[in-house]
N, C-alpha and C positions, 0 to 999 in steps of 0.2 A: 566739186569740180570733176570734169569727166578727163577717162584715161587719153592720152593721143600716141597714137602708135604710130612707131617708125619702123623699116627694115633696115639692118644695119649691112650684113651677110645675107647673101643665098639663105633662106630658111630661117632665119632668125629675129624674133619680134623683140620690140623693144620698147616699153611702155614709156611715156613721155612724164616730166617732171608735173608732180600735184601735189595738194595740199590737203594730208589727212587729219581730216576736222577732228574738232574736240568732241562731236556729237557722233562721232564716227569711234572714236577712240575711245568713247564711253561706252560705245557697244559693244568695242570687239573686246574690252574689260571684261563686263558682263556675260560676255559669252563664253572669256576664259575664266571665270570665276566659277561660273555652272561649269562650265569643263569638268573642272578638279574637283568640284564638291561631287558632280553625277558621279562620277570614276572613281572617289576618293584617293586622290592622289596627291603625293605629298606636295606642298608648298615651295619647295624646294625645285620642282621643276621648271619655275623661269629662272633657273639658276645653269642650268644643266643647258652646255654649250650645243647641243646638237639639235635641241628644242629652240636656242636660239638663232642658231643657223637655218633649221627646218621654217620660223618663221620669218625672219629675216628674207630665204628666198621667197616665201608667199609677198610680203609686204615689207620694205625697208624702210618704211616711213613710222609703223606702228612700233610705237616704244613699250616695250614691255614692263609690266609694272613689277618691282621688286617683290620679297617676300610680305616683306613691313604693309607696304600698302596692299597686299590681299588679305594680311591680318585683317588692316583695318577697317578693309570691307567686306570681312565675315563677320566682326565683330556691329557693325552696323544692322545687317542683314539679321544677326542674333536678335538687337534689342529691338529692331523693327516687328521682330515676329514677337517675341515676348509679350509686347504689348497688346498683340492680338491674344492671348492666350488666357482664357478664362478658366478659374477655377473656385468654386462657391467657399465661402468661409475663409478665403485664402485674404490675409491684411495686407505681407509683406513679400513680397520674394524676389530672389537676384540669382544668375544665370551668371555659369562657367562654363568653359569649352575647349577642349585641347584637343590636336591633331597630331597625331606622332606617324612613322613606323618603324617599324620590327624590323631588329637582324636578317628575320627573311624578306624585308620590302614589303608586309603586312599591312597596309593601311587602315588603322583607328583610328574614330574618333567619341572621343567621352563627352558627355553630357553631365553635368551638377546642378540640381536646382533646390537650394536649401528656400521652404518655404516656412510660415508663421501662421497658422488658422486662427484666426480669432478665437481669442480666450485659452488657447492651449501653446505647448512651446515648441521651438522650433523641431523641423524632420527632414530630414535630406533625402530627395531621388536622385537618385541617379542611374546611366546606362553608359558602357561600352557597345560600341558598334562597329 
């Protein structure tokens, strides 16, 4: 649906009532989701009232997704890629991933991938970043 504008005041526009689609709202997820991960920024940011005012004035319609649900579309995003991830002799392997920060507002995030080669026992990688 397109915006319809009114002037209410000398100077003042005023966007008319619409309905932000689900296909609309799946994007602007995605887009906050790349947000935080490009930035690495904590998760806790659509928690943070001035982020939700800052968007709120953009869009009052877009419902911001809690922390839970950007877990659980990194967590998605993880085992979608894992799957792409080839590694020869490799039988078995499973993927962790934490996202913290630091007393000084440091954003990490750790990588764990305990894998299994065939015919030897397990080894863990892992990385902070």
């Amino acid at each position: 649906m397109h915006h319809r504008l009114s002037f209410n005041l000398p100077g003042t526009l005023v966007f008319g009532s619409y309905k932000f689609s689900e296909a609309r709202q799946e994007k602007a997820n995605t887009l906050l989701t790349r947000f935080i991960v490009s930035n690495m920024l904590p998760l806790s940011l659509v928690d943070n009232e001035a982020f939700v005012e800052f968007v709120n004035f953009l869009d009052r319609e877009y419902r911001i997704p809690c922390r839970q649900t950007l877990t659980a579309r990194l967590d998605g995003i993880k085992m979608e890629r894992a799957k792409t991830l080839k590694m020869p002799g490799v039988s078995l392997m499973d993927g962790t991933t934490d996202i913290w920060t630091s007393y000084n507002y440091e954003p990490y995030v750790s990588f764990t991938l305990p894998v299994r080669r065939t015919g030897s026992s397990s080894e863990e990688l892992s990385a902070i970043l």
